[in-house]
C-alpha positions in Angstrom: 44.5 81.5 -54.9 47.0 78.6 -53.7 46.9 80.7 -50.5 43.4 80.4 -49.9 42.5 76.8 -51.0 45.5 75.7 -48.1 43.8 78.1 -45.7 40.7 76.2 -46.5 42.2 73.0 -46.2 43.7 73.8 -43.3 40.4 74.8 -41.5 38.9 71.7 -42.9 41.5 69.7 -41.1 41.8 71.7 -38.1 37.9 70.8 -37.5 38.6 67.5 -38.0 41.7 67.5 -35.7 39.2 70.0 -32.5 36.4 66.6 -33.0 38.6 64.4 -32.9 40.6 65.7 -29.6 36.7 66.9 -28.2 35.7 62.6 -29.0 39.1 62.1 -27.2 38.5 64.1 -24.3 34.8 62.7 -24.1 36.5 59.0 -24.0 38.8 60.1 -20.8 35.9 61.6 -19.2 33.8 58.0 -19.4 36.8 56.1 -18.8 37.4 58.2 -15.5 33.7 58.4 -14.8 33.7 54.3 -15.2 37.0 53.9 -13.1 35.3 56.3 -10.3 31.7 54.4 -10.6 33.5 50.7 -10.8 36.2 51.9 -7.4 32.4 53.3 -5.6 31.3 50.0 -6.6 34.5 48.1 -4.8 34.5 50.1 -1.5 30.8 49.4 -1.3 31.2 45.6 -1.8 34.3 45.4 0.7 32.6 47.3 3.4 29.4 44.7 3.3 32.2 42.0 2.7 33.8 43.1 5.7 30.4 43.5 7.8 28.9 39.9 6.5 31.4 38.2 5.5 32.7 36.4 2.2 29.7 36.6 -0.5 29.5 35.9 -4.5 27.7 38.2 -6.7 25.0 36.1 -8.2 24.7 36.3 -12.1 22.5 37.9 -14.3 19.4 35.5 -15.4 19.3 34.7 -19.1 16.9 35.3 -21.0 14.2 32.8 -21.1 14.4 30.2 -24.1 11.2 29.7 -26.1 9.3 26.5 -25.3 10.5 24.7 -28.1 14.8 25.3 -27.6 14.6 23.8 -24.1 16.1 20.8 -23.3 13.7 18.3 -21.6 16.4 15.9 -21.6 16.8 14.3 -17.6 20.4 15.1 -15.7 22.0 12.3 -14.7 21.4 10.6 -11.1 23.9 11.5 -8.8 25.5 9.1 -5.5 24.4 10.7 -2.5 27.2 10.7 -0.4 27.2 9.9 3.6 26.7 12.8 5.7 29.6 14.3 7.2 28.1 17.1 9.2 26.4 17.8 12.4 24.0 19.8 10.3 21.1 19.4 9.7 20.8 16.0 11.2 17.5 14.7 9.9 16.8 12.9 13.4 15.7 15.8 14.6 14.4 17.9 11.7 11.1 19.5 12.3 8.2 17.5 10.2 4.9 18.3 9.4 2.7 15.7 10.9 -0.8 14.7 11.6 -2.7 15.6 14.7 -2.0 13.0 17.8 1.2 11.2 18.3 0.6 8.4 20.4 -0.5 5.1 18.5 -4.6 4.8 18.8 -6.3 2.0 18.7 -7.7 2.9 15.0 -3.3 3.2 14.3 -2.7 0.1 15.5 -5.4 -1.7 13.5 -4.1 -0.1 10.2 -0.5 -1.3 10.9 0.8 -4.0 8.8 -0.8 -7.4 9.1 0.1 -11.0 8.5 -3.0 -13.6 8.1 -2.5 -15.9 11.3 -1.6 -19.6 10.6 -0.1 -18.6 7.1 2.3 -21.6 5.9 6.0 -20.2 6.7 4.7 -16.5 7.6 5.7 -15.5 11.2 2.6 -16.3 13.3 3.2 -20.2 12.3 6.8 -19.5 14.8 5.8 -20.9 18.4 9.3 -19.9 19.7 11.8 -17.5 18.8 14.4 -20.4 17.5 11.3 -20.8 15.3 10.7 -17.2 14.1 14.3 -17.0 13.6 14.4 -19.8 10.7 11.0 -18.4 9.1 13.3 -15.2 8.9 16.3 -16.7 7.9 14.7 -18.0 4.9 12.1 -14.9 4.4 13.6 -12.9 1.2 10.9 -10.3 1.9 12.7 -8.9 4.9 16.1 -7.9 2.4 16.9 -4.5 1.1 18.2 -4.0 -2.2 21.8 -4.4 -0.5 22.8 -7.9 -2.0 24.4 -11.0 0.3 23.5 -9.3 3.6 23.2 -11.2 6.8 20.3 -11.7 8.7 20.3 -9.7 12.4 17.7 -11.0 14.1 18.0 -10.0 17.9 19.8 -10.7 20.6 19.4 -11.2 24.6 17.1 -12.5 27.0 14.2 -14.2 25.2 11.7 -13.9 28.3 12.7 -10.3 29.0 10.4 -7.1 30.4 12.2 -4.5 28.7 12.8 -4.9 24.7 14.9 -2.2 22.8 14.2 -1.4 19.0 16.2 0.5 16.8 15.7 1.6 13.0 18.2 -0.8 10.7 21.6 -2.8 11.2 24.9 -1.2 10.3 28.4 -2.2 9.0 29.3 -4.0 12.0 25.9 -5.6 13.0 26.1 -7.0 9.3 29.3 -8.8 10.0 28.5 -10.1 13.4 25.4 -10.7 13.3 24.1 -9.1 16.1 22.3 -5.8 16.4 24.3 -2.6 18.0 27.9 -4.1 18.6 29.6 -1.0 16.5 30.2 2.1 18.4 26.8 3.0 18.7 26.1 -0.3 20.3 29.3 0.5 22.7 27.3 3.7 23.7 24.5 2.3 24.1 25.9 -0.1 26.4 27.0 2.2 28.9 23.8 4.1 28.5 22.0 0.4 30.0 24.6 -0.2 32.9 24.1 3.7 34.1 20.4 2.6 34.6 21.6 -0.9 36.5 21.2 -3.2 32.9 23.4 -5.7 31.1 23.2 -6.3 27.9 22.2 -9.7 28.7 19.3 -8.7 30.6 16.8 -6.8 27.8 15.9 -8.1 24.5 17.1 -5.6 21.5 15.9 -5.4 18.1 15.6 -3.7 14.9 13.0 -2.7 12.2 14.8 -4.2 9.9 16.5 -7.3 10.0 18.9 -6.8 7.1 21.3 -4.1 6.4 20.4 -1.2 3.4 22.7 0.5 1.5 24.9 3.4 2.5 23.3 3.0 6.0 20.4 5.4 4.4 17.0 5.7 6.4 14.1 2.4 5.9 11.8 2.7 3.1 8.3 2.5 3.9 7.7 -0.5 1.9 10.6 -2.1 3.8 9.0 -1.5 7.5 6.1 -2.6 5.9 7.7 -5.7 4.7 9.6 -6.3 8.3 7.1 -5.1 11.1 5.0 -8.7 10.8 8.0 -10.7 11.8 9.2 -7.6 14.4 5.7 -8.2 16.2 5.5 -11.6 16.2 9.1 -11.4 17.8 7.5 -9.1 20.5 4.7 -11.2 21.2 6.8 -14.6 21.8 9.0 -11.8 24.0 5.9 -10.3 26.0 8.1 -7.3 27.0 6.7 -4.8 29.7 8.1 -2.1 27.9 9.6 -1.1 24.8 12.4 2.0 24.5 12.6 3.1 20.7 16.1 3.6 19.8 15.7 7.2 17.3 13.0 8.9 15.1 12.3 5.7 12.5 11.5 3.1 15.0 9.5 5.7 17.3 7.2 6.7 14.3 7.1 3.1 12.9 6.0 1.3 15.7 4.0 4.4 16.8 2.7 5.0 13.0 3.0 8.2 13.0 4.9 11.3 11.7 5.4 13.7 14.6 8.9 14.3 15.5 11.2 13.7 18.4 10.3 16.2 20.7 6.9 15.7 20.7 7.3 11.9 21.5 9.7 12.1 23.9 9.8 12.3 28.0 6.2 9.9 27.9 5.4 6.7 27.9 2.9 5.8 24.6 0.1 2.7 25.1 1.2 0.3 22.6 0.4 -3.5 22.1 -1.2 -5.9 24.7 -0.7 -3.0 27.4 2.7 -2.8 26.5 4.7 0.6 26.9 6.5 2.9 24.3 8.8 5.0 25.6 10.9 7.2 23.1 14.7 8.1 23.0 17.5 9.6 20.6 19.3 6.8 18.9 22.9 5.8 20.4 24.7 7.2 17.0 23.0 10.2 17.1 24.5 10.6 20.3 27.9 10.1 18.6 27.4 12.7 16.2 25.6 15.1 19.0 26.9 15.0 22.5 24.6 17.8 23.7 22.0 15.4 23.4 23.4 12.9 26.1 21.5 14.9 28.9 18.2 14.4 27.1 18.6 10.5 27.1 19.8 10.7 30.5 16.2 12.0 31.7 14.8 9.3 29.3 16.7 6.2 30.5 16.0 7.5 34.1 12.1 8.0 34.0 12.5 4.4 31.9 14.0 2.6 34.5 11.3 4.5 37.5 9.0 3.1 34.9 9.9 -0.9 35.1 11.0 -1.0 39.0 6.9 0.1 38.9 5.8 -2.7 36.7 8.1 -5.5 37.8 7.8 -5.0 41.6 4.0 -5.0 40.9 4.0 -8.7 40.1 6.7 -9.8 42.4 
């Protein structure tokens, strides 16, 4: 009897002793299968590693929150910082833009206007000593950049060619003076390879006051600025005009087609003045490929004015 009930016993516990060494077995054979599917896994990722270089596995989304559990709350504002790269350089980004390039005549009308004989507004300057006090004293023409000083233009007041570039910098903020940092260095050797001194052209900005961080015009700030820029180029009565980069070329041209379509031609522009278009001097800096391209545009330039100025002599 004792016999029996500890046979019985026994094959009750040996069952549970063959299922629990079968679940055992099972558990190797998923933890092998798993090691075998997760090392598969890890020569697959090394070989495309290997063919495409360093990549991160992105992570699974989450599951969507309902309406009501999502935080509408706004991230904070971030600095941008000063670009550092070559890449991209928004110069010579591709933009979207309107058909045409060149200002028309309909452009020019719809450019920014002051009301002639306005009390302290630019068309009351007769003279460029004039113009220069109305913008001394003209708070419209500052950025948001506090205690900056006014860079109004520098060089020869009666001359044929007239150089316009997008904003001062650092360095033309200290001096005074428009392109005198490296950029104006460059740009200086870019003039004497076409037979000019400094001294003999007239150059200018868009604005006359430095922004913040060096960062691109607002359009309410060109809008603000371009009376008092073509008042200064009618008192000038340049021949031609070379815009120094993208902002001033689409400013003064109003439009928003890019670089290489305004390039290597010359644009009508005021009173039968001529718009020619170029990279800007800093862009230069940053892209030296780009030297060869100015170099055809300061040489058809300078073919250009021999044309007009020997025609009068």
């Amino acid at each position: 009897m004792s016999h029996n009930k500890e046979k019985k016993d026994h094959g009750q516990y040996g069952n549970a002793d063959k299922a629990e060494r079968n679940h055992a077995t099972s558990s190797d054979m998923a933890d092998q299968g798993h090691g075998s599917l997760f090392q598969s896994v890890r020569s697959f990722l090394k070989q495309e590693e290997e063919t495409y270089g360093h990549f991160q596995i992105p992570e699974l989304p989450q599951k969507k929150a309902p309406a009501s559990a999502i935080d509408t709350t706004p991230e904070p504002a971030t600095a941008l910082e000063p670009a550092t790269t070559l890449e991209p350089d928004p110069e010579f980004l591709p933009e979207k833009s309107p058909a045409g390039g060149s200002m028309t005549a309909d452009a020019i009308d719809e450019r920014p206007v002051y009301h002639k004989g306005e009390s302290g507004g630019p068309e009351a300057a007769r003279t460029l000593d004039e113009l220069f006090e109305i913008c001394l004293n003209a708070d419209v023409l500052r950025t948001d950049l506090a205690d900056t000083r006014l860079v109004f233009g520098t060089g020869n007041p009666g001359a044929d060619l007239m150089l316009i570039g997008e904003a001062p910098g650092l360095q033309e903020d200290k001096q005074g003076e428009p392109f005198v940092g490296r950029a104006g260095q460059l740009l200086n050797k870019i003039l004497e390879a076409i037979s000019f001194r400094r001294e003999d052209v007239y150059i200018a900005n868009i604005l006359k006051h430095r922004p913040p961080n060096n960062r691109d015009p607002l359009p309410e700030e060109r809008d603000r600025s371009l009376p008092y820029l073509y008042r200064q180029i009618e008192l000038i009565k340049p021949k031609l005009i070379l815009c120094l980069g993208r902002i001033s070329a689409q400013t003064l041209l109003n439009t928003a087609e890019p670089m290489k379509n305004l390039r290597g031609r010359f644009h009508p522009f005021l009173d039968g003045i001529e718009l020619m278009v170029t990279f800007h001097p800093a862009a230069l800096l940053r892209n030296p490929a780009w030297k060869r391209d100015t170099w055809e545009d300061v040489q058809l330039l300078r073919k250009r004015y021999d044309e007009l100025t020997d025609s009068i002599r």
